[in-house]
C-alpha positions in Angstrom: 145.9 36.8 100.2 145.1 40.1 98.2 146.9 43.1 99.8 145.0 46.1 101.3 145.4 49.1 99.3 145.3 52.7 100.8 143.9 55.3 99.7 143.8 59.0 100.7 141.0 60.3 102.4 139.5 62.6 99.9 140.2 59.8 97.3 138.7 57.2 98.7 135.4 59.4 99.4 135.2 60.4 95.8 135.1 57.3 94.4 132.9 55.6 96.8 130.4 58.6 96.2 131.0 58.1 92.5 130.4 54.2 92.8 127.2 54.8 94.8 125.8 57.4 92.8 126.5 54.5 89.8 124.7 51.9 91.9 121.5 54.2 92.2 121.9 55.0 88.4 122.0 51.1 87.9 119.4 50.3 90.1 117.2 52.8 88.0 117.5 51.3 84.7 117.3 48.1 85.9 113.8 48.4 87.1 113.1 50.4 83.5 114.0 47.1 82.0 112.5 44.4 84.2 109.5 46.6 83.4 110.2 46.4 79.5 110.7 42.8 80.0 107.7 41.2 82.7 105.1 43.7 81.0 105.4 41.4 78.3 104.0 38.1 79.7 100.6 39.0 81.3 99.4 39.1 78.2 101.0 36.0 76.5 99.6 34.2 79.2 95.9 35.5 78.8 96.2 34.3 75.0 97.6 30.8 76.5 94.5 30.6 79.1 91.8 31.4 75.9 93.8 28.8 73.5 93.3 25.7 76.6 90.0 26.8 77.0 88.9 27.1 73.8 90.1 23.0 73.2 87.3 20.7 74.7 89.5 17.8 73.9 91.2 18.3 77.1 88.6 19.1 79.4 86.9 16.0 80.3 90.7 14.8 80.9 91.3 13.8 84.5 93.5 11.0 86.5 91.5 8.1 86.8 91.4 8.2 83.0 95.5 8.5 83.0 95.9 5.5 85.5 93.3 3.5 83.2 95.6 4.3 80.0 98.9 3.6 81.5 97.2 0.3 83.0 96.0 -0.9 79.3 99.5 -0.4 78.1 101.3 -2.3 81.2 104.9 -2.6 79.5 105.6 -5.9 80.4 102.3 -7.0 78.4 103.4 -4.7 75.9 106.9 -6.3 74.9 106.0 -9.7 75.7 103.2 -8.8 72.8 105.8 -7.4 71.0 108.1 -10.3 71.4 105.6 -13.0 70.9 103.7 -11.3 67.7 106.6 -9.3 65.7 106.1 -11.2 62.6 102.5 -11.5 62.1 102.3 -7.5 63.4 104.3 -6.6 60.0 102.6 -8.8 57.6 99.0 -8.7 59.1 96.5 -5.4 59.0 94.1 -7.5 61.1 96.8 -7.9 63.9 98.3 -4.7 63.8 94.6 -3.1 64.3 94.4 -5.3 67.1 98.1 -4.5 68.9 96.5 -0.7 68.8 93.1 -1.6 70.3 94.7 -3.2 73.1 97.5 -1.1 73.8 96.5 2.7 72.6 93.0 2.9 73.1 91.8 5.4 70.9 90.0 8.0 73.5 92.7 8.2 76.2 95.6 8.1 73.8 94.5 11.2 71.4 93.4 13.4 74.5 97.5 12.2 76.2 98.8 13.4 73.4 97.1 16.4 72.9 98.1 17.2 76.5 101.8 16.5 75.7 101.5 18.3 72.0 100.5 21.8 73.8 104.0 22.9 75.1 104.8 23.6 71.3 101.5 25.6 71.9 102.6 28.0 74.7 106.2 28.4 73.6 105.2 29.6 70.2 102.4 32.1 72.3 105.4 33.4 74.6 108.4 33.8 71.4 105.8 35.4 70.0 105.3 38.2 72.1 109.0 38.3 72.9 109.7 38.8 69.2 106.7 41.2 69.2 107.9 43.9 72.1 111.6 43.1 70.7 112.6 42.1 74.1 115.5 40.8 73.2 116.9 44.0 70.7 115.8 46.2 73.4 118.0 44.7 76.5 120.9 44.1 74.2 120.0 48.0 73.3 119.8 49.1 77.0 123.3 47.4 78.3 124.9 48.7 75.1 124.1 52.7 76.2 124.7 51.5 79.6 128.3 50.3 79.0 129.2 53.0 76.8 127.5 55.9 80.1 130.0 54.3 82.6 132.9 54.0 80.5 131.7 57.6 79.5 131.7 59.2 82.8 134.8 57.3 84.1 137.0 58.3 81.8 136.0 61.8 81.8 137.0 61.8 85.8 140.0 60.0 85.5 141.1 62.0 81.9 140.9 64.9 84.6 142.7 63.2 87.8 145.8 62.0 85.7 145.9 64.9 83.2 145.6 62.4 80.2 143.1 64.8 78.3 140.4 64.0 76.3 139.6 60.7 76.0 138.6 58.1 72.7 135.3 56.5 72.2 134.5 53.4 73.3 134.8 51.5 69.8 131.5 49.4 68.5 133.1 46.2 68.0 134.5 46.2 71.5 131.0 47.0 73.1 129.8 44.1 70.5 132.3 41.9 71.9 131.4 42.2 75.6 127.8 41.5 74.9 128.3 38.9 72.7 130.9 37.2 75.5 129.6 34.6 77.4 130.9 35.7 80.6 129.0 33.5 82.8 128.5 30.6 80.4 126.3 31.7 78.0 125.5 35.5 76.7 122.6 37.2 78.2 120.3 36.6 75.0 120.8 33.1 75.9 119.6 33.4 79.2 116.8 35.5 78.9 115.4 32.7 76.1 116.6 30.0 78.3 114.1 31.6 80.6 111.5 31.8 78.6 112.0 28.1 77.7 111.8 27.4 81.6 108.6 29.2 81.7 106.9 27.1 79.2 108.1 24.0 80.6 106.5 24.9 83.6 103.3 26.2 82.3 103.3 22.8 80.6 104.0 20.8 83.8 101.8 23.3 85.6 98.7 21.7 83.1 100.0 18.2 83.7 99.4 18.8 87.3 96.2 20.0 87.1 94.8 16.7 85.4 96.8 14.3 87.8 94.7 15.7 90.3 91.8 15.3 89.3 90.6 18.9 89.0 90.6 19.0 85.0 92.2 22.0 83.2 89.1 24.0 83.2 88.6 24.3 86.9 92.4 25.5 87.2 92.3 27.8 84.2 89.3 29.4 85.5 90.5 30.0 89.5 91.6 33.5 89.6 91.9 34.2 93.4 95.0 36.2 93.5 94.2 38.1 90.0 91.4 38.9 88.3 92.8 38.1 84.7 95.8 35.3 84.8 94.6 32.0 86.9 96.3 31.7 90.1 98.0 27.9 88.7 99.9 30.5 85.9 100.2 33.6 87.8 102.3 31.1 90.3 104.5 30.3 87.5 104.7 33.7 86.1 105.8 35.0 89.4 108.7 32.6 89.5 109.4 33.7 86.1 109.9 37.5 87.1 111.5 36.3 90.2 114.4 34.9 87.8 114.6 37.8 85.0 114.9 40.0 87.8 118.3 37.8 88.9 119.4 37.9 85.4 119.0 41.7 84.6 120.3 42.8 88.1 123.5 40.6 87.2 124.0 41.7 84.2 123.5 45.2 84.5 126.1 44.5 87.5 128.7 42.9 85.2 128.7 45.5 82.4 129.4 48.2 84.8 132.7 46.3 85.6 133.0 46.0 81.8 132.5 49.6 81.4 134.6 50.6 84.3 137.5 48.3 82.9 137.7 50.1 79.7 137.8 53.3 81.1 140.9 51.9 83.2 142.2 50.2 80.1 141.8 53.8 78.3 143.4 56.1 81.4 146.4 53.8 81.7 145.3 52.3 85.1 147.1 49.4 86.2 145.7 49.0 89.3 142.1 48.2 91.0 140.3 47.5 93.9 137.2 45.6 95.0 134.5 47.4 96.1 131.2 46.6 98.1 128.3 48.5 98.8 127.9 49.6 101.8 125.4 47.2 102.5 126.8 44.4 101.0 129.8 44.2 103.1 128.0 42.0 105.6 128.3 39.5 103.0 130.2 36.3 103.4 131.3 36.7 99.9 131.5 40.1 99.0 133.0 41.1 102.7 135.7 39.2 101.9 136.4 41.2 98.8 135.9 44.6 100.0 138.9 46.9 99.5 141.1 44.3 98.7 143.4 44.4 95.6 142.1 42.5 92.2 145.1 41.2 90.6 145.8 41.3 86.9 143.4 38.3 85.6 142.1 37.7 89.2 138.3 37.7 89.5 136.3 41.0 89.6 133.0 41.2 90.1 130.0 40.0 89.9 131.3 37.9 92.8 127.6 36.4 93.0 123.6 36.4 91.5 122.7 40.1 92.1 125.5 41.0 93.5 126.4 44.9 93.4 130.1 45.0 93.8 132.2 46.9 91.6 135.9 47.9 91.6 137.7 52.0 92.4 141.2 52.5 90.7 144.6 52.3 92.9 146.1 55.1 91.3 148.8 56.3 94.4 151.5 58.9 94.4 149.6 61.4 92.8 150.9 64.5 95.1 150.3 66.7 97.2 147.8 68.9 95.6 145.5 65.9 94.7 143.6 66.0 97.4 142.7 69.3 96.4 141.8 68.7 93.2 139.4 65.4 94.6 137.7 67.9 96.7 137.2 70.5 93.9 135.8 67.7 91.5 132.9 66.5 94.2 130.6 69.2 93.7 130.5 68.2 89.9 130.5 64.8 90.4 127.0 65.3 92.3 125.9 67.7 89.3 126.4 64.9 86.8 124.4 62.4 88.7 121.3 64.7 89.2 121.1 65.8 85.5 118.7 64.0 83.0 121.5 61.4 81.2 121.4 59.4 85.0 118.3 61.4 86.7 119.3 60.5 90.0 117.6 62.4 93.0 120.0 64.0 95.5 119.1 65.8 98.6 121.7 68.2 98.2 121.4 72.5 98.8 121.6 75.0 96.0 125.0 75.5 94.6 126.8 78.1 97.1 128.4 81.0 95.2 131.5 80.6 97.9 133.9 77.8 96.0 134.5 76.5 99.2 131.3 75.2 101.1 132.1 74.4 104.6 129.0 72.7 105.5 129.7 69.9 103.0 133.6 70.1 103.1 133.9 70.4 99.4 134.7 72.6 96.6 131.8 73.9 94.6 133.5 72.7 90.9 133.4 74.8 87.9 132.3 72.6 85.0 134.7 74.2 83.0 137.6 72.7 84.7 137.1 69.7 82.8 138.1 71.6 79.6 141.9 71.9 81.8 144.7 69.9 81.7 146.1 68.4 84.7 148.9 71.2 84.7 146.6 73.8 83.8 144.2 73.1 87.0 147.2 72.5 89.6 147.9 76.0 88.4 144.4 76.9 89.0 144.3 75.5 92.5 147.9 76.9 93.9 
């Protein structure tokens, strides 16, 4: 079992305040993007509507016309025919037109057919509007400035807690090769398409349904109880749809904040990590289980789960005395970062006290400009 690792006191509450102000960050431009992303399919399913209206062929389709077609082509008559007639079928025209006319009538078997035929139909309607909005350029976009803010921001902090100085960009090919990983199987473009390609099958099945029951395609394309412009039989299906892009985004944006977090470590020279819920996640049967316990080197680090919002804080012990200090003096910034426009996250927090020292908090009010220090340089400060 994973050790317990301990942390000081003023440690521990600056990075769980960093990690939650991250969460709230995450949680922001997640919903920016599952926005970006679900705005795109009210309409794509308005065209699809017009398109199965607009064909009559389909209309008069219903299930006692589906039972009669599959009961003409009853497949034991069907090979026996086969069986029985094989050689006349290739070398008459007069037989072969009569194989069809008994087996594929030509009514019910153009209008099946049709019905099968218009999945092509919707999936070219949905690609279309994906390729359209660039969905796909624009998430791939999104986790690539996400990475690079909290690799950004956790290196600046820990470049200031270990005195290692500046720190060097994240490199391109390195952000390329964490999107283009499939971490869980297959890459995020991958999943949002095989998404896509789940909604079409089940706006396809969704049609299917409709005739087997006898209520024609019309009727159900033109039942808009729930909303006034997408019929309830697709607004169903595209409600299950946003249900599962929200899983994917929410995980992902969850994994490449780990990603993130580990190059910052990588870059600093940490060798050491630890799990870490939030606050409300640690009722979790998963995720309570990982909760401030020690990832190993090529154990498993979060995402532990679908939407799950654990991340890791760096073990980084016997760091002195004074480092309490410095934790407490680097709080007050911490909070400034967050609140400015680059994460725009609203605190509830009093103007800045001119004393360094605010009691009421139990933190030091932080000059931005100790940033610009080196570790030596702000021990000296503090003493």
């Amino acid at each position: 079992m994973a050790k317990t690792p301990k942390l000081s006191k003023s440690a521990l509450k600056y990075w769980e305040k960093r990690r939650d102000l991250e969460d709230k960050a995450r949680l922001k431009l997640e919903n920016e993007t599952l926005k970006m992303i679900t705005d795109i399919f009210p309409e794509a399913l308005k065209r699809i509507q017009e398109k199965l209206l607009s064909q009559s062929d389909l209309h008069k389709i219903n299930q006692q016309k589906l039972l009669e077609d599959v009961k003409r082509r009853d497949q034991e008559k069907y090979r026996k025919y086969i069986e029985d007639n094989y050689k006349s079928l290739m070398n008459s025209d007069e037989k072969y037109q009569a194989f069809i006319d008994e087996f594929f009538p030509a009514y019910d078997y153009a209008k099946v057919n049709r019905l099968l035929q218009i999945r092509s139909d919707i999936f070219s309607i949905l690609a279309e509007e994906m390729i359209k909005k660039e969905a796909d350029t624009k998430f791939n976009d999104r986790l690539d400035d996400f990475v690079n803010r909290v690799y950004n921001t956790n290196s600046n902090a820990l470049g200031h807690i270990l005195g290692t100085g500046d720190f060097s960009p994240l490199p391109k090919k390195e952000i390329e090769r964490m999107l283009n990983y499939p971490w869980s199987g297959k890459t995020f473009s991958s999943r949002l398409w095989g998404n896509v390609s789940k909604l079409e099958q089940n706006l396809s099945q969704a049609i299917v349904n409709a005739v087997a029951s006898g209520g024609g395609v019309t009727d159900a394309l033109k039942t808009m109880r729930q909303d006034p412009t997408i019929s309830d039989m697709f607004k169903l299906e595209k409600d299950k749809f946003n249900r599962a892009i929200e899983n994917l985004v929410r995980t992902e944006y969850a994994h490449f904040a780990v990603e993130g977090i580990n190059a910052s470590f990588e870059e600093a020279g940490v060798k050491k990590s630890i799990s870490w819920s939030a606050e409300d996640e640690r009722v979790c049967s998963i995720c309570g289980g990982y909760h401030g316990k020690e990832i190993k080197k090529g154990g498993i680090d979060p995402p532990y789960h679908t939407r799950c919002r654990c991340t890791k804080i760096p073990d980084i012990p016997d760091l002195g005395e004074d480092i309490d200090t410095l934790y407490e003096s680097m709080f007050g910034d911490l909070l400034d970062e967050f609140a400015k426009n680059e994460w725009g996250i609203a605190l509830n927090r009093p103007t800045e006290d001119k004393k360094r020292y605010n009691k009421n908090k139990g933190f030091f009010n932080f000059d931005p400009k100790d940033h610009q220090l080196s570790r030596n340089d702000a021990i000296k400060k503090i003493d």
